[in-house]
ROFIKE-964297 format. One record per residue: z negated, x, y negated of N, C-alpha, C, O, CB in turn; residue in one letter. Coordinates in steps of 0.1 Angstrom, whole numbers, plus 5000, padded with zeros to 4 digits. Each point is the difference from the previous one (the first is absolute). Last residue first. Glycine has a CB too. Layout:
// residues N
ZXYZXYZXYZXYZXYA
...
***
This chain:
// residues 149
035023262388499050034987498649984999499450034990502449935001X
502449995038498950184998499850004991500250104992500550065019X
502349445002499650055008498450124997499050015007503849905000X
501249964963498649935000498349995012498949974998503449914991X
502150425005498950044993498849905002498750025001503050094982X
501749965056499749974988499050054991499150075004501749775006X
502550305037499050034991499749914984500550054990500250185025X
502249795045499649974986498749994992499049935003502949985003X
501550285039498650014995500249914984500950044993498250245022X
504449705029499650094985498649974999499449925008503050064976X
502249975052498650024999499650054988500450104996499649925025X
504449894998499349855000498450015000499249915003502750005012X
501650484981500549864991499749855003500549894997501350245000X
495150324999501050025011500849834991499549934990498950255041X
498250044944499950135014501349925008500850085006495850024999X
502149764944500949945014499850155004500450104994501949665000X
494450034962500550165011500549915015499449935008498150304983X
501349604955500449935014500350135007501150054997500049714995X
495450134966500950055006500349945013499349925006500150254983X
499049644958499950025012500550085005500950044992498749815009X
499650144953499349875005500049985017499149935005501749974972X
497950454981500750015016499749855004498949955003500650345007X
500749824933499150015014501050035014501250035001496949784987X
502150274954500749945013499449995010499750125002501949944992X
496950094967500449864995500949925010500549885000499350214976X
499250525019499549864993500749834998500949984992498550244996X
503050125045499550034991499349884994500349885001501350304998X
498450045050500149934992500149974985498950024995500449975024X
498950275021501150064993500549914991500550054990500150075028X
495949805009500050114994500850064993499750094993499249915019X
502049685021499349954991499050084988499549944991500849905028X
502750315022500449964988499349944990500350034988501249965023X
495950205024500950074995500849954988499850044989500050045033X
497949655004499150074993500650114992499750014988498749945028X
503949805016499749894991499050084985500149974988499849815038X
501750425017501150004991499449904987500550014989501450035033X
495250005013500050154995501449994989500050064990498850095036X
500849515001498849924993500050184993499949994987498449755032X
505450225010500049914991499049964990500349944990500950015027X
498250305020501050094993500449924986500150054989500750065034X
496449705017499250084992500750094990499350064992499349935026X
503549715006499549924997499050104989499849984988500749825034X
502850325008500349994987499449884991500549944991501450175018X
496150335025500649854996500749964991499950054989498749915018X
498950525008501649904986500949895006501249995000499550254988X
493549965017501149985008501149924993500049894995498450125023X
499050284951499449925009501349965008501150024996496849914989X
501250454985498749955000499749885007498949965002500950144979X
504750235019499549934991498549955002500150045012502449924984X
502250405004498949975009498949924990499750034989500750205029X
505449934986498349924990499349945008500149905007500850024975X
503550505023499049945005498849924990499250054994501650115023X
503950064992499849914989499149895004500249885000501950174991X
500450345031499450034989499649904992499950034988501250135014X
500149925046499149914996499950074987498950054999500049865023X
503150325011500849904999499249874992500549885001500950225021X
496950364986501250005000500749864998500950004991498750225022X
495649805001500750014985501550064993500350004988497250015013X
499549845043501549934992500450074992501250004996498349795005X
495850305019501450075006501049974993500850104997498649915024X
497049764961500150114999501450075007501150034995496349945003X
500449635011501050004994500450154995501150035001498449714995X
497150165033501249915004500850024994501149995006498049875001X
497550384984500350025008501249945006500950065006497150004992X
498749714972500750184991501050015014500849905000496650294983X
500449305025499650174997501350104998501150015007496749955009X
501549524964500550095008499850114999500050074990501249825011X
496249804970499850035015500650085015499550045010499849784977X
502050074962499750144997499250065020499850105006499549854956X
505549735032498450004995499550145002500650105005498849645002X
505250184985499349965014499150014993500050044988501050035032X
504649904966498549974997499149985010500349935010500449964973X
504450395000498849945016498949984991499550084993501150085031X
504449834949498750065003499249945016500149905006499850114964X
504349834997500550115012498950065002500350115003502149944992X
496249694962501650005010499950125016499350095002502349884968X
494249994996500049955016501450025002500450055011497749764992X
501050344955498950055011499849935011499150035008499850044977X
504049754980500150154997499350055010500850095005499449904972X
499249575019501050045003500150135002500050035012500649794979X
495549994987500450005010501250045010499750065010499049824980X
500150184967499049994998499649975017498950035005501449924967X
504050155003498850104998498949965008499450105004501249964974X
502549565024500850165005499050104997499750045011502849914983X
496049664985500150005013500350155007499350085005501549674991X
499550204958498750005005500249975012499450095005499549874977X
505150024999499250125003498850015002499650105007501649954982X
501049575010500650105011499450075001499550035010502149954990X
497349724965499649975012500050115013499250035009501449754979X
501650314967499050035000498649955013499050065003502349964972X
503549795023499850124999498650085002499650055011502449894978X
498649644999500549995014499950215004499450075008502749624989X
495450084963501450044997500150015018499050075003501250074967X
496549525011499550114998501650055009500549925008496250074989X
502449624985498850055005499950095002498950054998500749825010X
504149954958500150055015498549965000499649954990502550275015X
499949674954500549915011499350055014499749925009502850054978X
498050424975500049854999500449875011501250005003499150114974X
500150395018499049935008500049915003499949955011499250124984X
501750174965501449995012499849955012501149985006499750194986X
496949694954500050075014500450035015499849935009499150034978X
501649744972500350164996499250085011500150135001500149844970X
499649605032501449975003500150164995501050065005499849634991X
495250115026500450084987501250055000500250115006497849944991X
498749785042500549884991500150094989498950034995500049725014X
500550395045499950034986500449874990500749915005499850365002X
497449595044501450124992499449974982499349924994503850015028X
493249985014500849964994501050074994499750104993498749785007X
499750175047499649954986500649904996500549905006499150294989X
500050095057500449904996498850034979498850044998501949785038X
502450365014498650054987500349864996501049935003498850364985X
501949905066500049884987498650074993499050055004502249675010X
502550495028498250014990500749964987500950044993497250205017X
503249865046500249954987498949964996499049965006503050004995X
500550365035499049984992500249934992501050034993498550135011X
502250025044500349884985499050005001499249985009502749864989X
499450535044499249944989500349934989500650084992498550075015X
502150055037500749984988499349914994500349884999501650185008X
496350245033500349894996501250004984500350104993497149845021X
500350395036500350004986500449854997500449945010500350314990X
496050065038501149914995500449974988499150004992500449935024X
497050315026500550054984501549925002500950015009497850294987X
496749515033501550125003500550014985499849914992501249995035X
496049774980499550095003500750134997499650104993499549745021X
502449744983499750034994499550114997500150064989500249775014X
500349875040501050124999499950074982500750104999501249765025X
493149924995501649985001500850054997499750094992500049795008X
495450204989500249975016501349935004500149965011497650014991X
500550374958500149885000500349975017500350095007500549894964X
498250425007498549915008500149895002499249925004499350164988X
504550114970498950105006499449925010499249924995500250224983X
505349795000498949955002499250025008500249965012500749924980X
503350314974499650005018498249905000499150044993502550305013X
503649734962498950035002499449985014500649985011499449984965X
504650134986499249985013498649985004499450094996502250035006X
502849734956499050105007499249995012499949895005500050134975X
503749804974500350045015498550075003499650074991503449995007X
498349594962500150105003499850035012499749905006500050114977X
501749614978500250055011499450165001500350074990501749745011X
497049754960500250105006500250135013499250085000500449794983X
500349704972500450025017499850135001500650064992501149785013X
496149814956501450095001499450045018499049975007501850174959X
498249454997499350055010501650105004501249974998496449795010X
499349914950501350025004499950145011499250084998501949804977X
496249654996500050135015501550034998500949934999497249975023X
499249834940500849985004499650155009499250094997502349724985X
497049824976499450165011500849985009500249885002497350164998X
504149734952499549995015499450125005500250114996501449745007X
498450024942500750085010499349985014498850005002501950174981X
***
């Protein structure tokens, strides 16, 4: 049996703001965000197992994504934990779906926190073979495994 990648999509919406950064970034902005994330094994080989053929069920990919990411950034503001209280605080009428995070949400640094995240989620025998995070439709960050080992 081949090792083989198979890689699912995923769109979500969110804002964020870049603390100290010195260009229009600075300012609270939102993106449409593509996500895609390749595993890579070996698919099941047991024709009595319903599986059979897959690496792992397209489905069960979703969900660990969607829980694990999705679910807590769609339609959310990401700022670091360096933004002071104060700034954002007043919003909170119109900011319910705040993730404050441990480092500036690049999507270079959001991508390497997404990498840790799913790869934890994973079930036995599949790995994270790469991520692709599109912040805009000619800009992405990309994440390998071979890369961070």
């Amino acid at each position: 049996m081949a090792k083989v990648r198979v890689t699912k999509h995923f769109d979500f919406e969110m804002a964020h703001v870049l603390w100290n950064y010195d260009g229009p970034c600075r300012n609270l902005h939102g993106h449409s965000y593509r996500l895609f994330v390749t595993v890579t094994g070996y698919p099941v080989n047991d024709r009595k197992n319903p599986k059979d053929g897959m690496l792992i069920d397209f489905g069960q990919l979703k969900k660990i994504v969607e829980e694990t990411i999705i679910k807590d950034l769609d339609h959310a503001l990401m700022i670091s934990r360096e933004v002071p209280e104060e700034y954002y605080r007043s919003m909170d009428s119109i900011i319910q779906k705040l993730h404050i995070v441990d480092y500036q949400p690049t999507c270079e640094n959001m991508i390497a926190d997404f990498a840790v995240k799913i790869s934890e989620k994973l079930p036995p025998g599949i790995g994270l073979y790469s991520l692709r995070l599109h912040e805009t439709s000619t800009s992405y960050a990309e994440w390998f495994a071979s890369d961070n080992q």
